[in-house]
C-alpha positions in Angstrom: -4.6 14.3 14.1 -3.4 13.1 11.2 -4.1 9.1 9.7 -2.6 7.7 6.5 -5.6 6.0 4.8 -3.9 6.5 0.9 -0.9 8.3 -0.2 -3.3 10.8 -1.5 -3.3 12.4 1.8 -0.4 13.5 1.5 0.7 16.4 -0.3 3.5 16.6 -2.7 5.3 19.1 0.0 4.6 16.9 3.0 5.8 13.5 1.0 9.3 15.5 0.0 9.2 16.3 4.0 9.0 12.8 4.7 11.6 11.8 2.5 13.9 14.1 3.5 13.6 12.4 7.4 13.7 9.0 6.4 16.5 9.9 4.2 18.4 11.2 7.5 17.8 8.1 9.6 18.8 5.8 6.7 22.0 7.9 7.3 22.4 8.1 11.1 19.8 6.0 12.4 21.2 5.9 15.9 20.4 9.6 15.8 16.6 8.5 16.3 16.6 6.0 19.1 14.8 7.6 21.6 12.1 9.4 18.6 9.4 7.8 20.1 10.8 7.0 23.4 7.3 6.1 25.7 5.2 5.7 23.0 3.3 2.6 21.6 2.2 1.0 18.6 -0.8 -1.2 17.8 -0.4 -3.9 15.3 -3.7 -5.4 13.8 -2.7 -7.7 11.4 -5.8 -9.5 10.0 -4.2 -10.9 6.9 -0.6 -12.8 6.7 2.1 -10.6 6.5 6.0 -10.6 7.0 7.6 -8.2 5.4 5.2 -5.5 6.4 4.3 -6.9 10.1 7.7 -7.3 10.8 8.9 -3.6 9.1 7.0 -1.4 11.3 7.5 -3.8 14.5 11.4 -3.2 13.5 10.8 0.9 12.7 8.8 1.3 15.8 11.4 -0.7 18.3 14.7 0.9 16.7 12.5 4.4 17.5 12.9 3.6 21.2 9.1 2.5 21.3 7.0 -0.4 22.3 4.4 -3.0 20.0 1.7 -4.8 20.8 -1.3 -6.6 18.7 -1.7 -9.8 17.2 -1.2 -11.1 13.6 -4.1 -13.8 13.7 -7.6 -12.3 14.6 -8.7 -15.7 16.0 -6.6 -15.1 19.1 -8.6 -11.7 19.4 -12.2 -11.2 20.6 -12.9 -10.7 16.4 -13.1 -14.4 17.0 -16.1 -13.6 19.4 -17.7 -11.4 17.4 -16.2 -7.9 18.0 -17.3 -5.3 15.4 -13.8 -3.5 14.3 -15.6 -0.1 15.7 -15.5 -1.5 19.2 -11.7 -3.0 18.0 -10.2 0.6 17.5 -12.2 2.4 20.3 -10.5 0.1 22.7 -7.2 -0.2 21.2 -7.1 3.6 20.5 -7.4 4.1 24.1 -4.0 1.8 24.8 -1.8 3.1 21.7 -0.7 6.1 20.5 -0.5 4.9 17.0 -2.2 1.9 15.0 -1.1 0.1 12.3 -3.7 -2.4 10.6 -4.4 -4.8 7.3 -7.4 -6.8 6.4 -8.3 -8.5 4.1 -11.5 -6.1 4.1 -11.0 -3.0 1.5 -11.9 0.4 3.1 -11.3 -0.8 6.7 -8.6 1.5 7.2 -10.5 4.2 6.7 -13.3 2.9 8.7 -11.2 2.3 11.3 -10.2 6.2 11.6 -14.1 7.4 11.6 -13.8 5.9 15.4 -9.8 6.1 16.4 -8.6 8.4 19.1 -4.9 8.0 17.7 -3.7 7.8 14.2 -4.3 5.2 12.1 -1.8 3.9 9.5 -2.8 1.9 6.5 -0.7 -1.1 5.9 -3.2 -2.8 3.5 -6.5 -3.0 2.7 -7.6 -6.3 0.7 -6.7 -5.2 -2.9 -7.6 -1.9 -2.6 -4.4 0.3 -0.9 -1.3 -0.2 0.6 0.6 3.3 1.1 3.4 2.4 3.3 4.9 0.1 0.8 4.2 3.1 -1.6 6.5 5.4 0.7 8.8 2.2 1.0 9.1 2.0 -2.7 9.4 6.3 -3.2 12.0 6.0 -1.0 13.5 3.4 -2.9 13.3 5.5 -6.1 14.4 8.8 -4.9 17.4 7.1 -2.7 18.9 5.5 -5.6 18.3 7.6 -8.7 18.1 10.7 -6.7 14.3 11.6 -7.6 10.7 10.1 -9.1 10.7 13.1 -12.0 11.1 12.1 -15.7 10.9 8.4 -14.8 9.5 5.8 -16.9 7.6 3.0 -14.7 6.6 -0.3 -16.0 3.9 -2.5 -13.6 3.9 -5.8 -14.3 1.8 -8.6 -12.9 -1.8 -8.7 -11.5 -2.8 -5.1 -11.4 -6.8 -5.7 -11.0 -5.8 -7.1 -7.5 -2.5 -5.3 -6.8 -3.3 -2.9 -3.7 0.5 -1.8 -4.3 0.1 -1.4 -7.7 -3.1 0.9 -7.0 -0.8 3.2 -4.2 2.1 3.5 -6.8 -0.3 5.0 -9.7 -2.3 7.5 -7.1 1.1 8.3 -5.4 2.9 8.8 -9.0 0.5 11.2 -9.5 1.7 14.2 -7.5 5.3 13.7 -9.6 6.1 15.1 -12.9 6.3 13.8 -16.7 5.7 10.1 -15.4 5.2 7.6 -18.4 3.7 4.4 -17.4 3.8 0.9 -19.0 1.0 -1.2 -17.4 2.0 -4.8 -18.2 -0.8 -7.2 -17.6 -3.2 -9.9 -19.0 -6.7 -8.5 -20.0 -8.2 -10.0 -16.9 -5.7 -8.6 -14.9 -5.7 -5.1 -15.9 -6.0 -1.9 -13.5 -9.2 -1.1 -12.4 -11.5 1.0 -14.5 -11.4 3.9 -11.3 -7.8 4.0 -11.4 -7.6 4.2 -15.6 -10.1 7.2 -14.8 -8.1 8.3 -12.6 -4.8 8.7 -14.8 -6.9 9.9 -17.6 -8.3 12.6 -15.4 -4.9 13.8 -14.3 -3.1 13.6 -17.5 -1.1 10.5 -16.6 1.0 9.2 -19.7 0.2 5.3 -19.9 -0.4 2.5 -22.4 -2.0 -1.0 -21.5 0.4 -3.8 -23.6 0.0 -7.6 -22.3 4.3 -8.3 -23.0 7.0 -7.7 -21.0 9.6 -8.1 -23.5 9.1 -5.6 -26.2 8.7 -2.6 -23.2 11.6 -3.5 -20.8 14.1 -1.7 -22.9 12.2 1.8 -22.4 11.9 1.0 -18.3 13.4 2.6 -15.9 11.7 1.0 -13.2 10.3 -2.7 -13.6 8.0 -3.1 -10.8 6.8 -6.8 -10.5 4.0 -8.4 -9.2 2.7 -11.8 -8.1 -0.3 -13.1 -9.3 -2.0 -13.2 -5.8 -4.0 -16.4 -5.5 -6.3 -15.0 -2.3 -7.3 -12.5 -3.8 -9.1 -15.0 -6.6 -12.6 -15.9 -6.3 -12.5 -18.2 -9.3 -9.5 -20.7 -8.8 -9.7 -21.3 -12.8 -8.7 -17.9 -13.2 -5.8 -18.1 -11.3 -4.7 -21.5 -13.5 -4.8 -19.1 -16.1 -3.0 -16.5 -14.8 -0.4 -17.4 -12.6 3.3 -18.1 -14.0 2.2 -15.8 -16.9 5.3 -13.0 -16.5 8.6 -14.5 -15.4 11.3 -12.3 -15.2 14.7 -14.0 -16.0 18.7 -12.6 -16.3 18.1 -13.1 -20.3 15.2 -10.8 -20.2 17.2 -8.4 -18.4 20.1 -8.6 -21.1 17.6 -5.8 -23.4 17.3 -3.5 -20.3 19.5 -0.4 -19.3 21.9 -0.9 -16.9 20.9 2.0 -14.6 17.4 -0.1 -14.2 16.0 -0.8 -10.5 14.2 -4.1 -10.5 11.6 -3.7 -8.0 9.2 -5.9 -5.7 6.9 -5.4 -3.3 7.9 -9.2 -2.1 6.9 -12.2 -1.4 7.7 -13.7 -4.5 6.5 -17.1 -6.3 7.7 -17.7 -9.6 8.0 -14.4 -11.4 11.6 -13.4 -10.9 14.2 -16.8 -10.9 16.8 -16.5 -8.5 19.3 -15.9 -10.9 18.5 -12.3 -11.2 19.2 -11.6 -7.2 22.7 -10.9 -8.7 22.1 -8.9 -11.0 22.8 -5.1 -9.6 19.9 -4.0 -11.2 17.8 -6.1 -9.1 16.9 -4.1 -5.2 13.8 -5.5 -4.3 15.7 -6.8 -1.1 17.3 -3.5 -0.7 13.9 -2.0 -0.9 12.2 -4.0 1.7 15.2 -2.6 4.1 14.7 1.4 2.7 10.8 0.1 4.2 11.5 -0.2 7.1 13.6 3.2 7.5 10.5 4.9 5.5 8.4 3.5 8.1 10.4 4.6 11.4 9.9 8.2 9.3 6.4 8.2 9.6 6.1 6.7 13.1 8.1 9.6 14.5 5.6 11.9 13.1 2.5 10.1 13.8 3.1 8.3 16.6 3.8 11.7 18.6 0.4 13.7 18.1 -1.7 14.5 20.3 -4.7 12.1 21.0 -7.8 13.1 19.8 -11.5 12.2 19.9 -13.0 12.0 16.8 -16.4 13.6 15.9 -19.5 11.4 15.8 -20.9 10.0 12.8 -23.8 9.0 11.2 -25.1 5.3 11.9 -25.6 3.4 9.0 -28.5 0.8 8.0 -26.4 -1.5 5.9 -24.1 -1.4 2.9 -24.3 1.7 -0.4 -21.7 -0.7 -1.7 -22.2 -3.7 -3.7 -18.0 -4.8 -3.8 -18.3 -8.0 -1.8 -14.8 -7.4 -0.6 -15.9 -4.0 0.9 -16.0 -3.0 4.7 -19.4 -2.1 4.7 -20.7 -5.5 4.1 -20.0 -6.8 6.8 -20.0 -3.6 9.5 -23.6 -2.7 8.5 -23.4 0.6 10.8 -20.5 2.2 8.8 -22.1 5.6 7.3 -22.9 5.4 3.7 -20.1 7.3 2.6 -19.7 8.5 -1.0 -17.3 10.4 -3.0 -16.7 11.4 -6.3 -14.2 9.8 -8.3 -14.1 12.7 -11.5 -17.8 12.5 -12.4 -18.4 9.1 -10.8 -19.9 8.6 -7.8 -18.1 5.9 -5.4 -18.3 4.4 -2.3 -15.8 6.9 0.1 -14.6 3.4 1.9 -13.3 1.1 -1.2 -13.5 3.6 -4.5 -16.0 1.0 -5.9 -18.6 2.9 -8.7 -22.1 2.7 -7.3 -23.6 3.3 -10.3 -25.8 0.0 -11.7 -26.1 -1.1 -8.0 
């Protein structure tokens, strides 16, 4: 049984695999309506979502499959006080696949320690969101015919940007990648992921300007600056509106650009550049949803398994407020290493100085 926790589980083989599949139903989807004919799909949507809810709801029915869930915990029994253990045990014996986001980073991959089915990653507070990664691959390799060689510029809040955090670990399995991380110094990747690039000979510079890098781009990923994820509303005053993307700006870029978004949007792209041919974030949200009926008829077809018991835990290693453990105090006190830093194996949070 397989679960998709973080694009790192998959392998550089198994992602062109994928590709290729999604690439054949965005071709002849009709050839895949009965892909996963009898099977059904949990949707645990803790946190707001539309794009993402709504794109593997779509992927799952066009498959010839079934949904159920809920997109508001408070009609659950979380309401009541159900630990997310007991959630999956009971949903994992209904599904055959489960899709979750929470607001809770590393609850993904808690939530496989005790699933029976496959477990599927649709975001994790800040920390990961892979499926819009594979949406946005797809994206990538659909219109410019591969990820090689590219340069990528991420723009935006990239301390908080769980999309931004799948792109960089995904971009890592591709060759000669140069990245141009755009963001204001209290926005700025996390200091695990800048390990992380170092330690696999990532090309990247750190500017806080848009302007002077978009002619070198191209991809222009944007971000928004994500006001729930702020725990200081002063910080978000300063932040937000900070990159606006307009059609002038785009006048210095090359014309085989793709303007991308992992949507929704605020303030930072005007309408005016919807237009603009360069601009596919809409386009991208649709190659989503394809990308997504991909990986559902792969994992929504494996065999059910029960997983192996683990260790009860006695309270959080972590000290990252936002993490799973702190408030599922029987998760084990998983840790990995993170080059020669030692992490918690739920969020990627150092543990060092705790």
């Amino acid at each position: 049984m397989r679960h998709l926790i973080d694009f790192g589980d998959l392998s550089r083989a198994e992602w062109d695999e994928l590709y290729a599949r999604a690439d054949k139903i965005i071709d002849a989807p009709e050839r895949y309506l009965d892909a996963c004919r009898g099977k059904v799909m949990a949707s645990l949507f803790y946190e707001p979502s539309t794009r993402t809810n709504f794109s593997f709801q779509t992927a799952m029915l066009r498959l010839g499959g079934t949904v159920f869930g809920f997109a508001d915990p408070r009609s659950s029994s979380v309401a009541k006080g159900e630990t997310l253990k007991d959630t999956i045990k009971m949903v994992s014996g209904y599904a055959d696949v489960i899709v979750m986001r929470t607001p809770w980073e590393g609850a993904a991959k808690a939530a496989s320690l005790y699933s029976d089915v496959p477990v599927i990653n649709a975001g994790d507070g800040g920390h990961m969101h892979p499926t819009q990664t594979i949406a946005d691959l797809t994206t990538v390799t659909r219109l410019r015919g591969g990820v090689d060689g590219l340069a990528f510029g991420l723009c935006g809040d990239l301390k908080n940007g769980r999309t931004v955090h799948s792109l960089i670990k995904a971009l890592a399995k591709f060759k000669n990648i140069r990245f141009f991380l755009i963001a204001p110094r209290d926005l700025a990747i996390p200091d695990y992921l800048r390990q992380f690039m170092q330690e696999h000979d990532m090309a990247f510079v750190e500017v806080t300007g848009l302007e002077t890098v978009i002619p070198q781009l191209d991809v222009l990923y944007m971000t928004r600056i994500q006001r729930e994820r702020f725990i200081d509303p002063l910080e978000y005053e300063r932040n937000k509106g900070i990159y606006i993307l307009t059609g002038s700006k785009l006048a210095r870029a090359r014309e085989d650009l793709l303007v991308m978004h992992p949507l929704p949007r605020v303030d930072e792209i005007t309408v005016d550049v919807d237009d603009d041919p360069r601009a596919v974030y809409f386009a991208q949200a649709r190659f989503g949803m394809f990308a997504r009926m991909a990986l559902l008829a792969d994992l929504a077809n494996m065999s059910r398994s029960v997983p192996a018991p683990v260790e009860i835990g006695h309270g959080p290693v972590c000290h990252n407020p936002n993490c799973i453990t702190q408030t599922e105090d029987y998760l084990p006190p998983l840790v990995k290493r993170n080059g020669e830093v030692e992490c918690c194996a739920f969020c990627d949070t150092p543990l060092s100085g705790f």
